[in-house]
C-alpha positions in Angstrom: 75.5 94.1 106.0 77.6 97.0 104.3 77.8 99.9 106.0 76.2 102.8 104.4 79.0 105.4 102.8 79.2 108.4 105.4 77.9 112.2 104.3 81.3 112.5 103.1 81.6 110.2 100.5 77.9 110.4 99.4 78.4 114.4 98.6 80.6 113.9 95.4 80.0 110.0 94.6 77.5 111.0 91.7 79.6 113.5 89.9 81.9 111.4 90.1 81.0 107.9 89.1 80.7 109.2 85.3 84.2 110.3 85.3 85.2 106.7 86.8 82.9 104.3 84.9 86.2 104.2 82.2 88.3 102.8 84.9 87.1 99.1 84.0 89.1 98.7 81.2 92.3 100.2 83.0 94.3 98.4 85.4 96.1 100.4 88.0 99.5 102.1 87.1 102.2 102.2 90.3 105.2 104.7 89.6 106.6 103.8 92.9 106.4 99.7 91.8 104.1 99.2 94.7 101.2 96.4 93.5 97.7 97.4 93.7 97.1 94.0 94.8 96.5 92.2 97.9 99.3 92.9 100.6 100.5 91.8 104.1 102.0 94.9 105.5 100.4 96.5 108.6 98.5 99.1 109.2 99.4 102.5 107.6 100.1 103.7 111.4 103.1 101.5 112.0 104.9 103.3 108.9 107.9 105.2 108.6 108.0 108.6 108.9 106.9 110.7 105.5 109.3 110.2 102.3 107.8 112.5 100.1 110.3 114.6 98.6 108.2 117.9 99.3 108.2 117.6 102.6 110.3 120.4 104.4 110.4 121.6 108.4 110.0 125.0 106.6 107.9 127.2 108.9 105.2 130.0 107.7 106.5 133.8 107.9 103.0 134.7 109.2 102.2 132.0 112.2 100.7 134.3 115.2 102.5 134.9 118.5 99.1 134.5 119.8 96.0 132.4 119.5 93.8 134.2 116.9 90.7 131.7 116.6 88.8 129.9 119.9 89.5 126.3 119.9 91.9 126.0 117.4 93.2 122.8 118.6 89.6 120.9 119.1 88.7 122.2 115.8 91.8 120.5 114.3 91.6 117.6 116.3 88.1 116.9 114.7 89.8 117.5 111.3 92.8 115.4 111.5 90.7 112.0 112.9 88.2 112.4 110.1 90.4 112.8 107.8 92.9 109.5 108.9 89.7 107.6 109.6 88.8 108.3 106.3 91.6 108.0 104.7 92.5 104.8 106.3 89.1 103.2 105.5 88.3 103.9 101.7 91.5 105.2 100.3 94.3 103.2 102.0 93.0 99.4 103.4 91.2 98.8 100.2 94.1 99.3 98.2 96.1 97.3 100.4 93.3 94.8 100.0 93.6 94.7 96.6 89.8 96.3 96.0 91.2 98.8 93.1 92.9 95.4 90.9 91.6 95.4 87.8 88.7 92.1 87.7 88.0 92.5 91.2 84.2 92.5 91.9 83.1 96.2 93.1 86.3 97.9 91.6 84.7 100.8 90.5 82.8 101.6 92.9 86.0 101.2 95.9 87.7 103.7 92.9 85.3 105.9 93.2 84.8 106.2 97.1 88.2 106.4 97.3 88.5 109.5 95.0 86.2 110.8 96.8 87.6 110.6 99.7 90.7 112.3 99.0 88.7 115.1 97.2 86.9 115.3 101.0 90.2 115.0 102.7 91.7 117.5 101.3 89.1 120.4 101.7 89.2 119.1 105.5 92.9 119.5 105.6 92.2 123.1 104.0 90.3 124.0 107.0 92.5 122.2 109.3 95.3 125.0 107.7 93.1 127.7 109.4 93.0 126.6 112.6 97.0 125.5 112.6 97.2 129.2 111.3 95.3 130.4 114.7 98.1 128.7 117.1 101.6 129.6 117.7 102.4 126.4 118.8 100.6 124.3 115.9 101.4 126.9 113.3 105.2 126.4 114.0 105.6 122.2 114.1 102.3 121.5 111.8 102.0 123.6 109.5 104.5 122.3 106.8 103.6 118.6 107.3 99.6 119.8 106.9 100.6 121.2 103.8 102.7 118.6 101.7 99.6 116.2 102.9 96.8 118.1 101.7 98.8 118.5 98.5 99.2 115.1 98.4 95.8 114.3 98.8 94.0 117.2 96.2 96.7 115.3 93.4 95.3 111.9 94.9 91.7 112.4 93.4 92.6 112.6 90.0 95.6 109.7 90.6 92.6 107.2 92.1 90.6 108.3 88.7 93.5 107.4 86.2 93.9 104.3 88.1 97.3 105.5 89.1 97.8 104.3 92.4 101.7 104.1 93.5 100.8 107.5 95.4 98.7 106.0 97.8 101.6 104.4 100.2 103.2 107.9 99.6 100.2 110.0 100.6 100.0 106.4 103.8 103.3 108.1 104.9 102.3 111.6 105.4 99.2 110.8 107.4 101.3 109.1 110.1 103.9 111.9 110.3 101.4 113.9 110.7 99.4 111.9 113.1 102.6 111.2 114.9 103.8 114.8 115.2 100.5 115.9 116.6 100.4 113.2 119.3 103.9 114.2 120.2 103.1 118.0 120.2 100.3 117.3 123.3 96.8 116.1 120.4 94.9 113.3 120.9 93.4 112.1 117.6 91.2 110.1 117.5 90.3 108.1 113.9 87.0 108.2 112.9 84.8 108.3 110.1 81.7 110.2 111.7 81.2 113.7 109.9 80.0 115.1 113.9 81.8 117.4 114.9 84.2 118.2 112.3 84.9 122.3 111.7 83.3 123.8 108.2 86.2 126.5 108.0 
C-alpha cells in the first residue's frame, strides 16, 4: 500500500499540479550532466561535503552572545530532521530512482511532490534561521551553511517544475554538510518525515 503524502506535501500539491501537468511532454534538463535516471550511488548521507559555489564559512555580524529564544536547539533539531527526511524521501531517492525520467509511470505526480517539498523545506529552513539566530554557538558554525541550503532549496521548486534537475545532487550535498556539521557541533538529528513537533516560526 502507498503511504499517504504527509501534511506537508498535501498543503501545496493542488496549486501546484496545474503548474506541473506540462511536465509530460518535457524530459528532465541536468546542467551538472547528472542523468535523471536510475542510479547506483548511495545514500545522499555518505556524500561529500557541500560543492556549491555559494557556500562561504562567512559568519552573521548580528549572532547574540547569549541565547535569545528557549529551546533554540530542540526547535532546530525538529527543523533540520523534517526537512532531510523530507528531502531524502520525495526530492532526492526518487530522482536517484529514476521517478522524474520522462515515460516513467507516475512522473508527474513524483514532480510534483517533489516540488513541493522543496517549497516546504525551505520555509522550514526559514524558521530554522530563527532559532540558529537565538544561539551563539549555532549562529556562529550554522548559520552560513543554513543559508546557501535554504537558497538552494526556494530555487529547487521552480527547477523540479521546469524539469531541470542537475541541482538536485547539488542541493544532496548541502543537506549532509549541514547534517554533518550539526552532529559535530553536539545535535542529534534525527530524519523523519512526521510534521509533530516541528517549530511554526
Amino acid at each position: 500500500m502507498t503511504p499517504k503524502p504527509p501534511r506537508i506535501t498535501r498543503l501545496v500539491l493542488v496549486a501546484l499540479v496545474a503548474g506541473t501537468l506540462g511536465l509530460t511532454g518535457c524530459g528532465p534538463k541536468s546542467s551538472s550532466g547528472t542523468a535523471a535516471g536510475p542510479q547506483t550511488s548511495s545514500s545522499v548521507t555518505a556524500a561529500a561535503s557541500p560543492t556549491d559555489s555559494t557556500s562561504s564559512s562567512a559568519v552573521p555580524s548580528n549572532c547574540p552572545t547569549e541565547n535569545t529564544r528557549a529551546f533554540a536547539k530542540t526547535r532546530l533539531v525538529a527543523d533540520l530532521g523534517l526537512t532531510a527526511g523530507t528531502f531524502h524521501r520525495y526530492i532526492y531517492k526518487p530522482f536517484k530512482a529514476g521517478a522524474f525520467t520522462k515515460g516513467t509511470k507516475g512522473r508527474v505526480l513524483a514532480l510534483v511532490k517533489a516540488a513541493a517539498t522543496a517549497a516546504a523545506d525551505a520555509k522550514l529552513l526559514s524558521n530554522a534561521m530563527k532559532n540558529i539566530q537565538a544561539n551563539p554557538t549555532l549562529c556562529n558554525v550554522l548559520y552560513q551553511p543554513m543559508a546557501d541550503l535554504a537558497t538552494h532549496l526556494a530555487a529547487l521548486k521552480s527547477d523540479v517544475t521546469a524539469g531541470n534537475l542537475g541541482s538536485i545532487d547539488s542541493a544532496g550535498s548541502l543537506v549532509s554538510g549541514l547534517l554533518a556539521k550539526a552532529t559535530s557541533n553536539g545535535l542529534s538529528v534525527t530524519e523523519t518525515t512526521n510534521t509533530a513537533g516541528t517549530s511554526q516560526g
